[in-house]
DRENPA-3360 file (N, C-alpha, C; in nm, 2 decimals, always signed):
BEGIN
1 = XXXXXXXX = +17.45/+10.99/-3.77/+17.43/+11.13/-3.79/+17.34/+11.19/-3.69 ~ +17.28/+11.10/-3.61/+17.14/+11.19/-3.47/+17.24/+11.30/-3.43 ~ +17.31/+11.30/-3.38/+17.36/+11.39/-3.29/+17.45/+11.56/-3.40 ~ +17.47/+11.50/-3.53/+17.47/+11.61/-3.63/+17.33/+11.68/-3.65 ~ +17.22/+11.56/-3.68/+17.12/+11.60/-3.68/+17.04/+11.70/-3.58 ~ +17.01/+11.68/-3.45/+16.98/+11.71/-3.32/+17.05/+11.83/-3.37 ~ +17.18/+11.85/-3.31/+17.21/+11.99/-3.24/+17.31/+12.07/-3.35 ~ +17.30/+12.01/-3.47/+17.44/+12.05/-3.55/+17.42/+12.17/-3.64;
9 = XXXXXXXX = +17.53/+12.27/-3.66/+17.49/+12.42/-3.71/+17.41/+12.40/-3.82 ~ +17.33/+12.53/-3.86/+17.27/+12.51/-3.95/+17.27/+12.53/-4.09 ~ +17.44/+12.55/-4.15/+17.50/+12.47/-4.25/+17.53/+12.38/-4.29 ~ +17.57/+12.28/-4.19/+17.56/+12.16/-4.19/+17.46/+12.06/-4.17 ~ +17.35/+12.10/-4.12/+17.23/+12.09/-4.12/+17.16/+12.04/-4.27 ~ +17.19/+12.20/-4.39/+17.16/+12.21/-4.52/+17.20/+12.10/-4.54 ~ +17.32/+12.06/-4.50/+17.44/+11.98/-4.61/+17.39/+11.86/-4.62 ~ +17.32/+11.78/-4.45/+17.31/+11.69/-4.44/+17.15/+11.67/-4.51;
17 = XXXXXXXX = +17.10/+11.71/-4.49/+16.93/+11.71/-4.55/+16.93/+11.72/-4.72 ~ +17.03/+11.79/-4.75/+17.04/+11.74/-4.94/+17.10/+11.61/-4.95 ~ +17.18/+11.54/-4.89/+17.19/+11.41/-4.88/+17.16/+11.31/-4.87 ~ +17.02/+11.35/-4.75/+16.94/+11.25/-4.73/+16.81/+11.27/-4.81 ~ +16.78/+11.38/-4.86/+16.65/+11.40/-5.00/+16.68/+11.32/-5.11 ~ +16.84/+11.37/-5.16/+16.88/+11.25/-5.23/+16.86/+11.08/-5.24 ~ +16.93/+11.07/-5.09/+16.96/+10.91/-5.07/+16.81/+10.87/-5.11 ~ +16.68/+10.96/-5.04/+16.59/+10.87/-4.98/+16.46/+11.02/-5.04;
25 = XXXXXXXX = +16.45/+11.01/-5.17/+16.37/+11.11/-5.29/+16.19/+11.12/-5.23 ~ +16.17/+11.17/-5.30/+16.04/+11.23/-5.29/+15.94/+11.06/-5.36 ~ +15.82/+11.02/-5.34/+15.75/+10.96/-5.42/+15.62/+11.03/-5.47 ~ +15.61/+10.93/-5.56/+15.42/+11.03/-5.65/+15.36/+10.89/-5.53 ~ +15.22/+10.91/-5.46/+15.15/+10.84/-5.48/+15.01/+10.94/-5.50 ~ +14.94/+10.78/-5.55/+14.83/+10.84/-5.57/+14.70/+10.68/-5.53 ~ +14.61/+10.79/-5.48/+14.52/+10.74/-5.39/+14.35/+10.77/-5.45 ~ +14.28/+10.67/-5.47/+14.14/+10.68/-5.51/+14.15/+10.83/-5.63;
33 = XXXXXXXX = +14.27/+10.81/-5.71/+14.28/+10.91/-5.85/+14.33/+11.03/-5.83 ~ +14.38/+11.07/-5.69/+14.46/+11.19/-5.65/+14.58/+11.12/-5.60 ~ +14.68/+11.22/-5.69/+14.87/+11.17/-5.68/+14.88/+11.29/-5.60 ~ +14.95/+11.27/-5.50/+15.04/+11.41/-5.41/+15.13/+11.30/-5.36 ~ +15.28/+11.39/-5.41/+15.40/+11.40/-5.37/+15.45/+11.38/-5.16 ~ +15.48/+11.30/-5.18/+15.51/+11.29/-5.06/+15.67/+11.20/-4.99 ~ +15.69/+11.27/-4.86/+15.86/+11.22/-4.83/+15.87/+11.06/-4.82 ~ +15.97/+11.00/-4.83/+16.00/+10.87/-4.82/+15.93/+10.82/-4.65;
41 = XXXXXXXX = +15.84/+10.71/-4.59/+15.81/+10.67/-4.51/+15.92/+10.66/-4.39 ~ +16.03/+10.60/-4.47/+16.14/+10.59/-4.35/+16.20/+10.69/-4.29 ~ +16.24/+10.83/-4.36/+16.23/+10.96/-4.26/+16.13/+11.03/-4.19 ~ +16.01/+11.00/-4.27/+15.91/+11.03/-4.19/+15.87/+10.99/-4.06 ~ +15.90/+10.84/-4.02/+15.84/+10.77/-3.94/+15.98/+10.78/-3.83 ~ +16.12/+10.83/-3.93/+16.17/+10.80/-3.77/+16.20/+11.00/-3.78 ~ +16.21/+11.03/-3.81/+16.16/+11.21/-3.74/+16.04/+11.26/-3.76 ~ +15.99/+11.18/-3.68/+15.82/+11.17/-3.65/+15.81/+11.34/-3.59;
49 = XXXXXXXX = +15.75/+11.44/-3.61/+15.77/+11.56/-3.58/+15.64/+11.60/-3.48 ~ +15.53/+11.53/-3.51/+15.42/+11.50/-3.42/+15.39/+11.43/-3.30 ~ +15.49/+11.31/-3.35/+15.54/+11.20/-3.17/+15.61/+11.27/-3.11 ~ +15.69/+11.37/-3.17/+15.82/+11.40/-3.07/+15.73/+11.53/-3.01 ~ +15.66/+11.62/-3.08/+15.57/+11.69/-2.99/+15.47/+11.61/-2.89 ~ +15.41/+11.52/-2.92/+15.31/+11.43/-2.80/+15.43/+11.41/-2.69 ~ +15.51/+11.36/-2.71/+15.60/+11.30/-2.61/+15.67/+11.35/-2.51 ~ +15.72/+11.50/-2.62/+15.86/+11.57/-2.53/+15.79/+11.71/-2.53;
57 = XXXXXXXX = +15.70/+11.80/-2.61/+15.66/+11.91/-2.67/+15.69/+11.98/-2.53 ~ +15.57/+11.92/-2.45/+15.57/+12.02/-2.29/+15.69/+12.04/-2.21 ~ +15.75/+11.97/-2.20/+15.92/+11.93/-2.12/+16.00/+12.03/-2.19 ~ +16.00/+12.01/-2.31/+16.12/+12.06/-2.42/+16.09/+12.22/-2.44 ~ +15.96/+12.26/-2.42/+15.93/+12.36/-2.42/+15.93/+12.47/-2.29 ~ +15.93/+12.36/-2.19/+15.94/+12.46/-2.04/+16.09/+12.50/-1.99 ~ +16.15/+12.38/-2.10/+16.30/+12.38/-2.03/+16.37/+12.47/-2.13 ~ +16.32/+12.54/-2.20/+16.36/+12.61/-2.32/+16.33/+12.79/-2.21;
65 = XXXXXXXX = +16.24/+12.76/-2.16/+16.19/+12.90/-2.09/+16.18/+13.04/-2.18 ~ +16.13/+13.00/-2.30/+16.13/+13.11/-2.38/+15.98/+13.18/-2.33 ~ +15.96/+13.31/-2.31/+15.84/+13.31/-2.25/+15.77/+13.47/-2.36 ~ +15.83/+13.43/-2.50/+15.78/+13.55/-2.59/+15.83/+13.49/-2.75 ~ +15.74/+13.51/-2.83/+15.72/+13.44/-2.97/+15.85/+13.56/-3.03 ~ +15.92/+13.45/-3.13/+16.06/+13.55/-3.16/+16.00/+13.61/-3.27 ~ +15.88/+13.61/-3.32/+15.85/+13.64/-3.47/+15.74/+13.75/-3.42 ~ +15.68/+13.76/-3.33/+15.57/+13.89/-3.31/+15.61/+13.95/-3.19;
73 = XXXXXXXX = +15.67/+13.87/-3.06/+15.69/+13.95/-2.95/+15.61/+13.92/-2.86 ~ +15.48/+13.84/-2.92/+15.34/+13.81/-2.83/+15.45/+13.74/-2.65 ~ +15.33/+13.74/-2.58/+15.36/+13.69/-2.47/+15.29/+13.55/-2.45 ~ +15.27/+13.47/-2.55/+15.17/+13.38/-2.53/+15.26/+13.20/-2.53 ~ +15.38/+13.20/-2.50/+15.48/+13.08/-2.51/+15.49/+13.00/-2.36 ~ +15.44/+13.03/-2.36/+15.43/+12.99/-2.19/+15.42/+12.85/-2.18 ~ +15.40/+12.73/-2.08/+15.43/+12.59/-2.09/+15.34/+12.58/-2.00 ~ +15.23/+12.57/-1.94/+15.18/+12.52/-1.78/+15.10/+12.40/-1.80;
81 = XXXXXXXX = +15.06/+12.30/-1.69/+14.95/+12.20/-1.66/+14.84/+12.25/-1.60 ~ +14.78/+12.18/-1.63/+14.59/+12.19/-1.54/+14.59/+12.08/-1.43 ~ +14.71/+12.02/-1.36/+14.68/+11.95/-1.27/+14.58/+12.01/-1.14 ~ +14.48/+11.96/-1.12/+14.39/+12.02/-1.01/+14.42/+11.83/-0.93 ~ +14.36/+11.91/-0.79/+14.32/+11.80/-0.66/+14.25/+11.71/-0.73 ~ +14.26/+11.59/-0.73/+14.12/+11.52/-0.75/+14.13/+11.48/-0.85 ~ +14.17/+11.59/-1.01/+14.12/+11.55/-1.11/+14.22/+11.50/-1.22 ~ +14.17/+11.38/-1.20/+14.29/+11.27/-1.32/+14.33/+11.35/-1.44;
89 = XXXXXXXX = +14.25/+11.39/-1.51/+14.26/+11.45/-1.62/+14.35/+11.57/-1.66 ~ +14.45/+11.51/-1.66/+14.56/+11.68/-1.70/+14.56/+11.68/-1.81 ~ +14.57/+11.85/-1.87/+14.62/+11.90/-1.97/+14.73/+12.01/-1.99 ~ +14.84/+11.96/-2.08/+14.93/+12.04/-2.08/+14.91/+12.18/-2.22 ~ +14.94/+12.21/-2.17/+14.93/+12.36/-2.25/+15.10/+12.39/-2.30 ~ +15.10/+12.39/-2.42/+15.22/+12.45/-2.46/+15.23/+12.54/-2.62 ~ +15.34/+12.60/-2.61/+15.34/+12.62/-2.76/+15.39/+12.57/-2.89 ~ +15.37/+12.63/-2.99/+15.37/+12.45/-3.10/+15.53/+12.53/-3.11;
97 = XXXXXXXX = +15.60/+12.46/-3.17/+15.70/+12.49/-3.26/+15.73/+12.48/-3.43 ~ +15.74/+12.58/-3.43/+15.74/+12.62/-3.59/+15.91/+12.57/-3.69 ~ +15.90/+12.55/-3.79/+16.03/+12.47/-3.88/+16.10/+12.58/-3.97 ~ +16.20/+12.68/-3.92/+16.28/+12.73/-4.01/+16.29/+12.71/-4.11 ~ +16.32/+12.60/-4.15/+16.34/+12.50/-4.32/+16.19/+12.42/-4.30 ~ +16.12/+12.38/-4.40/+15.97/+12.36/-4.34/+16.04/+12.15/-4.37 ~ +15.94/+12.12/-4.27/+15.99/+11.97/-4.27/+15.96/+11.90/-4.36 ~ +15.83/+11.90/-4.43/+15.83/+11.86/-4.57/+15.92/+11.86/-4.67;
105 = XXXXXXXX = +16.02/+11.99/-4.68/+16.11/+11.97/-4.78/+16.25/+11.94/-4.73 ~ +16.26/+11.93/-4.56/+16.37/+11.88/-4.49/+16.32/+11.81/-4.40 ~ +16.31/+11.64/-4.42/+16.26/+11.59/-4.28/+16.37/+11.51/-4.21 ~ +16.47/+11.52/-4.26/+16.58/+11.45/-4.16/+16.62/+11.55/-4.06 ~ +16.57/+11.68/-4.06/+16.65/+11.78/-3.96/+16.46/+11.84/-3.94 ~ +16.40/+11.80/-3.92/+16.23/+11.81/-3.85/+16.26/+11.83/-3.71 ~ +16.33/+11.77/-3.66/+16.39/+11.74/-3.49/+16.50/+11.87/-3.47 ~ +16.55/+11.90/-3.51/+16.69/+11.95/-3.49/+16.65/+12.09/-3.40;
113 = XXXXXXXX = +16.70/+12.12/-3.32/+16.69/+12.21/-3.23/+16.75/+12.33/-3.33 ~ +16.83/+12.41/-3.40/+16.84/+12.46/-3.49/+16.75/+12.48/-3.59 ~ +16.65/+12.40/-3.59/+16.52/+12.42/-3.68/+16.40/+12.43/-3.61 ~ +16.39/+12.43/-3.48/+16.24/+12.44/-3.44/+16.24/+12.58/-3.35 ~ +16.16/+12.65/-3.39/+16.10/+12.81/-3.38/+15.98/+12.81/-3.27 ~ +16.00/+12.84/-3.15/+15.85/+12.82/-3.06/+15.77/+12.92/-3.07 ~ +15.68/+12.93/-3.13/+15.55/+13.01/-3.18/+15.42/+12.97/-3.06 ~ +15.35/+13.11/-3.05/+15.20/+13.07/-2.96/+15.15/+12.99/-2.98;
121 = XXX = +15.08/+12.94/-2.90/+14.89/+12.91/-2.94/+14.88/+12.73/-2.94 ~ +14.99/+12.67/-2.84/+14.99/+12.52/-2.85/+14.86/+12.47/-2.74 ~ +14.88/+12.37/-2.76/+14.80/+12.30/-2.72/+14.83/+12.12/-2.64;
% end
């Protein structure tokens, strides 16, 4: 399913994410006397939505060239590095991407290009 998942409309998207909520449900845990509800480990860990921003966030976002927030208009989506002469230390600057369907209640489509919204103010 990656490749339905990744780029696939977003009706079929729905279809596939009730499937997999199903297959793979919600658990209670609870921890030092606090229970919160949380997704199955195995979609979480593999539509890691945080690795795939560490990893790809800056790339995926420059190659996207969106250069204005679709939700306010701001001008602040921009992608650049702080490479300087000399100084080992880069930082990339980008902006986060926000989840149409929020990932918690869809995490097999957390990834899906059809679900990610690029909003200011990344880091």
């Amino acid at each position: 399913d990656i490749s339905s998942i990744i780029s696939g409309e977003p009706a079929a998207l729905i279809r596939l994410s009730t499937v997999y909520n199903i297959s793979y449900p919600k658990l209670s845990v609870t921890n030092n006397g606090v229970t919160k509800i949380v997704n199955d480990a195995r979609l979480t860990n593999i539509f890691n939505y945080s690795e795939f921003r560490r990893k790809f966030g800056f790339d995926f976002a420059k190659k996207l060239g969106i250069s204005c927030c679709p939700y306010c208009n701001r001008g602040y989506t921009t992608s650049h590095d702080t490479i300087q002469p000399g100084n080992p230390n880069k930082k990339l600057v980008f902006p986060e991407f926000d989840h149409f369907l929020p990932k918690e209640d869809h995490p097999i489509i957390a990834l899906s290009f059809y679900n990610l919204i690029i909003v200011p103010f990344g880091n």
